[in-house]
DSSP file (Angstrom, degrees, kcal/mol; ACC not computed):
  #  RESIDUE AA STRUCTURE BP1 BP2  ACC     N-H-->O    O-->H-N    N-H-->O    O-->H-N    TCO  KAPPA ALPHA  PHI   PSI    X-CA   Y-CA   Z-CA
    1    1 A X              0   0    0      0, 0.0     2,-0.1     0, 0.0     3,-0.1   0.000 360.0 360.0 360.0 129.3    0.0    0.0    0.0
    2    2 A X        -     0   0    0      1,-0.2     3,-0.1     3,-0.2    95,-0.0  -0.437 360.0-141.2 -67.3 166.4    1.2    3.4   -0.9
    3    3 A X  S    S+     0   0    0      1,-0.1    -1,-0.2    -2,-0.1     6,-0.0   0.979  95.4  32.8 -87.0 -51.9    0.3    5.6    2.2
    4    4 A X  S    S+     0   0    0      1,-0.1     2,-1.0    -3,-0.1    -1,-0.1   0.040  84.5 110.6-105.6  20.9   -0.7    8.4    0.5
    5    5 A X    >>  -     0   0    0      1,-0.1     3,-4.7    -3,-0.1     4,-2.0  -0.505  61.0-145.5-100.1  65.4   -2.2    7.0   -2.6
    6    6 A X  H 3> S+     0   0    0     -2,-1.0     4,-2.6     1,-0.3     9,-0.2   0.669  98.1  56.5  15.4 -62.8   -6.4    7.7   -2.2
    7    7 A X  H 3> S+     0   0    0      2,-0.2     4,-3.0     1,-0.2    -1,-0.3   0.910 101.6  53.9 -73.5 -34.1   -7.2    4.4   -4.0
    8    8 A X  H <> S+     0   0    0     -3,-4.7     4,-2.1     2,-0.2    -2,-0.3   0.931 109.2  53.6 -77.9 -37.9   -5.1    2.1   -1.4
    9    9 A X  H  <>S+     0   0    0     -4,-2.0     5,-0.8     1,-0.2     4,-0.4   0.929 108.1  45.0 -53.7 -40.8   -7.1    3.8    1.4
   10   10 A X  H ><5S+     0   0    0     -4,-2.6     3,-1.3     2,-0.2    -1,-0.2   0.918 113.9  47.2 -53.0 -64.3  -10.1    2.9   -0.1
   11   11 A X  H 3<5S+     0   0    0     -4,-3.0    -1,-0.2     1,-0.2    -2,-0.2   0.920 116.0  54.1 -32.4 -50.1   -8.8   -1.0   -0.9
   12   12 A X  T 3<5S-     0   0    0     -4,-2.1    -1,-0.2    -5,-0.3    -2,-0.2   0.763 117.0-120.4 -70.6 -24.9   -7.7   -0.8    2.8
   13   13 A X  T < 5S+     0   0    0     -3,-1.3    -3,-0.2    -4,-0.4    -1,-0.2  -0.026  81.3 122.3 106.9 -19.1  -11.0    0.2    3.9
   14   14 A X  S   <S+     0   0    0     -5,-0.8     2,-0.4    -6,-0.2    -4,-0.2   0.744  79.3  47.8 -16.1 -75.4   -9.4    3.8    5.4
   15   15 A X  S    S-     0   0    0     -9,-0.2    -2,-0.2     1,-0.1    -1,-0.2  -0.919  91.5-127.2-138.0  93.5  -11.8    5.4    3.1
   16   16 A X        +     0   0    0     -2,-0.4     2,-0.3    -3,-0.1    -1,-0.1   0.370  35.1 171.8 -64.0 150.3  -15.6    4.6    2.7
   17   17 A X        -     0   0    0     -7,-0.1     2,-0.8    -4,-0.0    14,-0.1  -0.924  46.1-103.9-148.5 157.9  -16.9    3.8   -1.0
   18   18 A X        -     0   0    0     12,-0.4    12,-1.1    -2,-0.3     2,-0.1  -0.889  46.9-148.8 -69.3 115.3  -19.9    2.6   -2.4
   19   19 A X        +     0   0    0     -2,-0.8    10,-0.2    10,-0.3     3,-0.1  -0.281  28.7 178.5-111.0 156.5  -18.7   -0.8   -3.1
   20   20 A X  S    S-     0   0    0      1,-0.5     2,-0.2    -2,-0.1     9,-0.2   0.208  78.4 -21.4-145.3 -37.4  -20.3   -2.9   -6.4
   21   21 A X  E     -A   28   0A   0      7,-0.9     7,-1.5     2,-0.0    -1,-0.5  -0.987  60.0-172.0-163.0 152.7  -17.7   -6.2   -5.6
   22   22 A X  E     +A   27   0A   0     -2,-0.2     5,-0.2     5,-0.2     2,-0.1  -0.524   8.6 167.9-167.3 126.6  -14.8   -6.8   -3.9
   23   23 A X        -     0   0    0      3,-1.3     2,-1.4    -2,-0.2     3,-0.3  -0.437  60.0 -82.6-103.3 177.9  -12.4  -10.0   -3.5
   24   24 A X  S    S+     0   0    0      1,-0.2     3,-0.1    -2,-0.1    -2,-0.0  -0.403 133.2  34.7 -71.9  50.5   -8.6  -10.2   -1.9
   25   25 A X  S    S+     0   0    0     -2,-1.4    20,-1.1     1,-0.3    21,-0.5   0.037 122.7  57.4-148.8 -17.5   -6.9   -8.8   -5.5
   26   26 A X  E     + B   0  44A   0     -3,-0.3    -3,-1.3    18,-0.2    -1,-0.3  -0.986  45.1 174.6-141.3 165.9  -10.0   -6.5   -6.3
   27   27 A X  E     -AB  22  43A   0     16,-1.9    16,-1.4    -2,-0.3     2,-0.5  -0.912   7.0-171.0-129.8 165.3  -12.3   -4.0   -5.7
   28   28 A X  E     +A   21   0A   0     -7,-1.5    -7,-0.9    -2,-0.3     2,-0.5  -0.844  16.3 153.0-146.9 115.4  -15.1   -2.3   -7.5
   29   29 A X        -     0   0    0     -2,-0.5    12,-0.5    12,-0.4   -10,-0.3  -0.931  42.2 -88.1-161.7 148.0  -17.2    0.8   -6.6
   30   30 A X        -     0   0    0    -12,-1.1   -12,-0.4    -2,-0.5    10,-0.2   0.112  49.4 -98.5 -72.4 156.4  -19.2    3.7   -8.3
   31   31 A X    >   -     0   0    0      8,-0.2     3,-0.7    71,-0.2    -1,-0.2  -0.279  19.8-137.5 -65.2 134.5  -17.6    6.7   -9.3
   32   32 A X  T 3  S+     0   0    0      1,-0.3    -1,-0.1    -2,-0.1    -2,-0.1   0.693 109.2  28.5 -70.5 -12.8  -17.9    9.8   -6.9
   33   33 A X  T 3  S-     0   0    0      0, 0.0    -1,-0.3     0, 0.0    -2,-0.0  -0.108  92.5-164.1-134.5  36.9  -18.6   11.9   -9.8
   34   34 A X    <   -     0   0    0     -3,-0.7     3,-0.1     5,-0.1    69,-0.0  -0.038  11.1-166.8 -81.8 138.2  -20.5    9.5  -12.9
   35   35 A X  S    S+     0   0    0      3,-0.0     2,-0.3     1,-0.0    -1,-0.1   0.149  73.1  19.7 -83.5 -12.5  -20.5   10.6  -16.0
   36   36 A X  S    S-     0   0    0     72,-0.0     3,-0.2    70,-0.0    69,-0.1  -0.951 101.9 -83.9-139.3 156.3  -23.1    8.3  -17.6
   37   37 A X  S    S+     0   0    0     -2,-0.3     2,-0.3    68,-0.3    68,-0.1   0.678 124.0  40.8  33.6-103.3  -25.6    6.2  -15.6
   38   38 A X  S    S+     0   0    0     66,-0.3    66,-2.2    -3,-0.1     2,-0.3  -0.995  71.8 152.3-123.0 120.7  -23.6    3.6  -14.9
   39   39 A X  E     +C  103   0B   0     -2,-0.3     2,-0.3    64,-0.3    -8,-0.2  -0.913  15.4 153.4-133.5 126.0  -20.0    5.0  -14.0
   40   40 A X  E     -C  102   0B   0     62,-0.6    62,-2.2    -2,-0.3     2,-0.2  -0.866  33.1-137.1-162.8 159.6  -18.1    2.6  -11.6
   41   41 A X        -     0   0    0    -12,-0.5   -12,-0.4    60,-0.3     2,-0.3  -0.559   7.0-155.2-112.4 151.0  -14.1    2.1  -11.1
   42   42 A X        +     0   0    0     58,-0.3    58,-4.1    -2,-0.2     2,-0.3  -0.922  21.0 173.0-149.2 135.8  -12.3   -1.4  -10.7
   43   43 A X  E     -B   27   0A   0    -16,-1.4   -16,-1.9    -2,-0.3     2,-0.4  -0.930  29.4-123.9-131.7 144.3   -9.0   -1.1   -8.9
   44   44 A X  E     -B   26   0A   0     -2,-0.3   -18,-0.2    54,-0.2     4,-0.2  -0.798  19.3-132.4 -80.8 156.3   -6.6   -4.0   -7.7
   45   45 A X  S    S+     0   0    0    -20,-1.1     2,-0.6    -2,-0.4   -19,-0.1   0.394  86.1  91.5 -63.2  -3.1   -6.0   -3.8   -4.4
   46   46 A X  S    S-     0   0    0    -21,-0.5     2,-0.3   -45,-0.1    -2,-0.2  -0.936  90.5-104.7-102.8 118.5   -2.3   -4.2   -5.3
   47   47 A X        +     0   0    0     -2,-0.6     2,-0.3    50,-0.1    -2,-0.1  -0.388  54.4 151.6 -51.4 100.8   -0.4   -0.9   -5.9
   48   48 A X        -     0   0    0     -2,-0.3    50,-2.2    -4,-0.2    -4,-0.2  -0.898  33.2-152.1-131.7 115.0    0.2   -0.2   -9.5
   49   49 A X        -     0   0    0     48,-0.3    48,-0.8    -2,-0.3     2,-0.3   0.758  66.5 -26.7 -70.6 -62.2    0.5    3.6  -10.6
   50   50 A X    >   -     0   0    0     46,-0.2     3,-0.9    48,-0.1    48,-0.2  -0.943  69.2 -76.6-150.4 163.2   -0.7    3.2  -14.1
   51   51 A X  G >  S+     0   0    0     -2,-0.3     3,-1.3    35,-0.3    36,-0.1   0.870 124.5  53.4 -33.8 -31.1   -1.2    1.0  -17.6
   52   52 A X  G 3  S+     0   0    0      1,-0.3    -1,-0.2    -3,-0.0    35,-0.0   0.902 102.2  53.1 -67.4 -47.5    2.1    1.5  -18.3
   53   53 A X  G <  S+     0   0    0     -3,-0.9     2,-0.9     2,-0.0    -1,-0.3   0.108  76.6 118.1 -81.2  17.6    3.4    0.3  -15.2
   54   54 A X    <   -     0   0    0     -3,-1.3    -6,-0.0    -6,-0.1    -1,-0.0  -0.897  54.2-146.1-106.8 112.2    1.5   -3.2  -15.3
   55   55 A X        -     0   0    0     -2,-0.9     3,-0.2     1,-0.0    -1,-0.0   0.364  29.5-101.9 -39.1 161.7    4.1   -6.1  -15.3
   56   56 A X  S >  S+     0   0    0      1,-0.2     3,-0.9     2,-0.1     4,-0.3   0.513 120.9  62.1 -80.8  -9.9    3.8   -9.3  -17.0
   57   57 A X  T 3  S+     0   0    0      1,-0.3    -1,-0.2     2,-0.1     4,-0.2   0.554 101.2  53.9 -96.0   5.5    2.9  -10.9  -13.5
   58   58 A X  T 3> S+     0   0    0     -3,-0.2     4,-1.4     2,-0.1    -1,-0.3  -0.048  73.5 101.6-109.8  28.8   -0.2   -8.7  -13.3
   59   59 A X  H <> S+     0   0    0     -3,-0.9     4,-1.5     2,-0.2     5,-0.2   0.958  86.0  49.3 -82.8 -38.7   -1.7   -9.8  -16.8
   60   60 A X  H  > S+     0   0    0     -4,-0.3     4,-1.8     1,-0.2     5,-0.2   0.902 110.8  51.6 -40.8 -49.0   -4.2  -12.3  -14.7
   61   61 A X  H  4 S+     0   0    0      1,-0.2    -2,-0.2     2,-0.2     4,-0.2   0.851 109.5  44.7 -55.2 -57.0   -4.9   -9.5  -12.7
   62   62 A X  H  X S+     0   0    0     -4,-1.4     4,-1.5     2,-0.2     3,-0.3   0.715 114.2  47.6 -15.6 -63.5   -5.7   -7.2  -15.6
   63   63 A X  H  X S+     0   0    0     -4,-1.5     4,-3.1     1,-0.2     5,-0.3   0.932 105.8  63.3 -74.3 -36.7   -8.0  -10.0  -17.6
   64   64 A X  H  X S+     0   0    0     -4,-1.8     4,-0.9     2,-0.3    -2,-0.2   0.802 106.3  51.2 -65.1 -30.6   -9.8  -10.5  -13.8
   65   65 A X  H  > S+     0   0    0     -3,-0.3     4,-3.4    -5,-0.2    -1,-0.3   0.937 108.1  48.3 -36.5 -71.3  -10.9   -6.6  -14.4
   66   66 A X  H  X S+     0   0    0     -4,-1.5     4,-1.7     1,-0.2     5,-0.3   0.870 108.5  43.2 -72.0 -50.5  -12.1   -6.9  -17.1
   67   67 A X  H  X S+     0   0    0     -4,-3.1     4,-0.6     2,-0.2    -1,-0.2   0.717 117.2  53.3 -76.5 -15.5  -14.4   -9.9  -17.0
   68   68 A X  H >X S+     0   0    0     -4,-0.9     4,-3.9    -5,-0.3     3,-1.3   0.951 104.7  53.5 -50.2 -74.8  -15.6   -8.5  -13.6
   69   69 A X  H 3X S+     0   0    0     -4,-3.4     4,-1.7     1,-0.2    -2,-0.2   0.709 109.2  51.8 -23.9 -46.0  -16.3   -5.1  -15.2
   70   70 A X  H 3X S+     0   0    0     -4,-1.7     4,-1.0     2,-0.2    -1,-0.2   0.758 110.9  44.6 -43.6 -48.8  -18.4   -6.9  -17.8
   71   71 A X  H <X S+     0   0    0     -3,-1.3     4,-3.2    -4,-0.6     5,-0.4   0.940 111.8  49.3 -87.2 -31.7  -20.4   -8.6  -15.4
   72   72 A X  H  X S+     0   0    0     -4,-3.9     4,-0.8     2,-0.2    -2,-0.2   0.908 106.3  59.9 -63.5 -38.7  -21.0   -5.8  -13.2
   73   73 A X  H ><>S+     0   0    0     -4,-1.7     5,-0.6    -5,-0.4     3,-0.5   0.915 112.7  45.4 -25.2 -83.6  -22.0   -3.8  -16.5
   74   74 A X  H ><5S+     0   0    0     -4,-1.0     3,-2.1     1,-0.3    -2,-0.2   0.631 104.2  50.7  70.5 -87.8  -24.6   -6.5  -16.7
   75   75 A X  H 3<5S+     0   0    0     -4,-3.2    -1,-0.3     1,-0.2    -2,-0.2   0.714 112.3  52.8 -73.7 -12.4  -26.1   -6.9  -13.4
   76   76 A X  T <<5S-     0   0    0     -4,-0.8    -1,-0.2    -3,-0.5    -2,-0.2   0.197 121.9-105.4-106.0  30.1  -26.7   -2.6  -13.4
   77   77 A X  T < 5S+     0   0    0     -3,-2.1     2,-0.6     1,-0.2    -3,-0.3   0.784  73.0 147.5  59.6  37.0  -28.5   -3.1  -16.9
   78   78 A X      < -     0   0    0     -5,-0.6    -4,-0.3     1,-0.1    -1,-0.2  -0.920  23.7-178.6-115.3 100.0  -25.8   -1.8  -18.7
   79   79 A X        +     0   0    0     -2,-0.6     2,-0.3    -6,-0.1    -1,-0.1   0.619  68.9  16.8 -61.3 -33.6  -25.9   -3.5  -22.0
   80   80 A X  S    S-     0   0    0     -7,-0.1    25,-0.6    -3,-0.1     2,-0.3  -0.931  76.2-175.2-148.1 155.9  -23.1   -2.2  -23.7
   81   81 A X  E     -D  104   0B   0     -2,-0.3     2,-0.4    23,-0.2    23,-0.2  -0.835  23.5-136.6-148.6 172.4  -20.2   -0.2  -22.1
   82   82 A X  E     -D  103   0B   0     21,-2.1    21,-6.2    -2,-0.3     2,-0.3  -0.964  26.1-153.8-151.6 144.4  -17.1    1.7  -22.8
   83   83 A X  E     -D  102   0B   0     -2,-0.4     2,-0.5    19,-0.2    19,-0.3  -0.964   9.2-159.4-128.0 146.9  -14.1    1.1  -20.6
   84   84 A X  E     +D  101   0B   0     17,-2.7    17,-0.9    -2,-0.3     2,-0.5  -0.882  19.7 177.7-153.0 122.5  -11.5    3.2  -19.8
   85   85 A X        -     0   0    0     -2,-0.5     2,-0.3    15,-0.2    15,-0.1  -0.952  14.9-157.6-115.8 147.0   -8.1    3.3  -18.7
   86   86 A X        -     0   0    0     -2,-0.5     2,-0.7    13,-0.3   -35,-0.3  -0.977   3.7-167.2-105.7 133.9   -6.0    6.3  -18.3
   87   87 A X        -     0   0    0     -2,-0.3     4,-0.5   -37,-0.1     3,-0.3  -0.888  59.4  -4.6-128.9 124.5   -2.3    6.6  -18.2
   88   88 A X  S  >>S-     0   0    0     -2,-0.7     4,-0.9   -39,-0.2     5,-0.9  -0.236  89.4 -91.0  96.7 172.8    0.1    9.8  -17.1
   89   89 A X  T  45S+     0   0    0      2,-0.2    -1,-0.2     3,-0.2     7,-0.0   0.065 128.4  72.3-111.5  40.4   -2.1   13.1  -16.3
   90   90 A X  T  45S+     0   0    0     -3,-0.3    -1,-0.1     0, 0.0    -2,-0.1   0.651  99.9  56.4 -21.7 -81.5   -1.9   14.4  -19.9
   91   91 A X  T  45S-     0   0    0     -4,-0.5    -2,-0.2     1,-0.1    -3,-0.1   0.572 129.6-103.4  31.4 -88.6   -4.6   11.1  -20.1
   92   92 A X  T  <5S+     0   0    0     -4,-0.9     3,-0.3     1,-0.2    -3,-0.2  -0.432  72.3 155.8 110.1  -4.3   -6.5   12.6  -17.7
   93   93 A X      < +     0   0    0     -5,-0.9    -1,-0.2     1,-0.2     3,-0.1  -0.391   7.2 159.9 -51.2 117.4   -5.3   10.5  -15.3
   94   94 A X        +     0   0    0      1,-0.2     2,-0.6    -2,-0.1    -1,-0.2   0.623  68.0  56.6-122.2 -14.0   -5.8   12.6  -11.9
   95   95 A X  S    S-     0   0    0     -3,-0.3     2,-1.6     2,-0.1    -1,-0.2  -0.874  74.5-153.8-101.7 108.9   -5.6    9.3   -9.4
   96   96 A X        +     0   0    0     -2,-0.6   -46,-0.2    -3,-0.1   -47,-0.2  -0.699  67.9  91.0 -94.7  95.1   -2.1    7.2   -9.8
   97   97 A X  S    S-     0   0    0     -2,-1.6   -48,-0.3   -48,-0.8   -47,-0.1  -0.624  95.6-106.4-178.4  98.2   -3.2    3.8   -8.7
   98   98 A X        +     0   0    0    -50,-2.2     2,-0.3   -48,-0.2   -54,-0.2   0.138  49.0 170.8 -46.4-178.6   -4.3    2.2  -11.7
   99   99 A X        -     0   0    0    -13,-0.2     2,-0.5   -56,-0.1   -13,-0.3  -0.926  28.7-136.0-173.2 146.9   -8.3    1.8  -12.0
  100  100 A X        -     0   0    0    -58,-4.1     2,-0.3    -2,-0.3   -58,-0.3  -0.946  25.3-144.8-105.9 105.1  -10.6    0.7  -15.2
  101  101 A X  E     - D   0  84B   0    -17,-0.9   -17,-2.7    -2,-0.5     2,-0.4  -0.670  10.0-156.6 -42.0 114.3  -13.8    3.1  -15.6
  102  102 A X  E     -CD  40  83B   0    -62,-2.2   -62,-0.6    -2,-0.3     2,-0.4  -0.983  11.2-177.4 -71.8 124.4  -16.8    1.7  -16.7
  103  103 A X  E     +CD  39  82B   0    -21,-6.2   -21,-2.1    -2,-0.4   -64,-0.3  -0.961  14.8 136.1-131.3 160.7  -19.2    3.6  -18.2
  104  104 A X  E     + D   0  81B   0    -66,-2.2   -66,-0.3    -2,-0.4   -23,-0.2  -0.607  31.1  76.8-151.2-167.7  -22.9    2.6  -19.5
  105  105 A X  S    S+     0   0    0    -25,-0.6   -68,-0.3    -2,-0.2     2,-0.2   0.642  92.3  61.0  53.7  30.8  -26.8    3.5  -19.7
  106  106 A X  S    S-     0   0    0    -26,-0.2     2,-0.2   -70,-0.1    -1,-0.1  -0.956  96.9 -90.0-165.1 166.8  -26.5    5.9  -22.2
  107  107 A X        -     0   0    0     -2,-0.2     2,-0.3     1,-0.0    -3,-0.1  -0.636  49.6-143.3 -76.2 154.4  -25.2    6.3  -26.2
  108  108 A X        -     0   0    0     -2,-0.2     2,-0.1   -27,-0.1     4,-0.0  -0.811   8.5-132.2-115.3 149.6  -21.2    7.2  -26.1
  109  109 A X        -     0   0    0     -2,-0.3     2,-0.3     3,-0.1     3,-0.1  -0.425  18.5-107.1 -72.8 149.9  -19.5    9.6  -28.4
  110  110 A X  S    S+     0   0    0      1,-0.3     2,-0.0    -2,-0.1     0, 0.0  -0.827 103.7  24.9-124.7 171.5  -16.2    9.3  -30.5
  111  111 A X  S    S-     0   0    0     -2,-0.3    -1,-0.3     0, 0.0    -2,-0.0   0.993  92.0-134.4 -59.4 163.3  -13.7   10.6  -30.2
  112  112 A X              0   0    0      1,-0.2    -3,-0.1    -3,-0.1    -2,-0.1   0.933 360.0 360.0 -57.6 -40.0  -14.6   11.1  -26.0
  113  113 A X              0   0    0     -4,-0.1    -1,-0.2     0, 0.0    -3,-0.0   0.374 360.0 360.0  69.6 360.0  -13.4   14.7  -26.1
């Protein structure tokens, strides 16, 4: 755990969330600020900064995201989704601990803008 890294408090339970799932390697819980609908975040609990920074030993970890994210889409009637990771704060990345964005319930745009 970083100490000062917002998203390990949360994993650690320091920092209350509205929680969607959570097992020992991850957690999942809606966005303080959603942008569509259904807006909810997937983090590991395991301290990784960014996409960039994700290792070949975290590629399970990674696929384990995703097919959660999918089902959690799912079960909050979100039929289709857009997922989203951001890396470096150019990105928009504003939290460094990666985390996978799901967003749903509504038509999405390209490019995001």
């Amino acid at each position: 755990m970083e100490t000062d890294c917002l998203f390990c408090k949360i994993a650690a339970g320091d920092i209350p969330a509205d929680k969607l799932y959570e097992d020992d390697e991850i957690l999942a819980f809606r966005d303080i600020a959603p942008q569509a609908p259904v807006h909810f975040l997937i983090i590991p609990k395991k301290h990784i900064e960014n996409p960039a920074a994700v290792g070949s030993e975290d590629e399970k970890l990674m696929g384990r995201m995703l097919r959660r994210g999918a089902a959690i889409a799912e079960e909050n009637g979100a039929q289709d989704f857009r997922l989203v990771f951001n890396s470096g704060a150019e990105a928009g990345q504003t939290v460094f601990h990666i985390h996978m964005h799901v967003l749903g319930g509504r038509s999405m745009q390209w490019p995001p803008g």
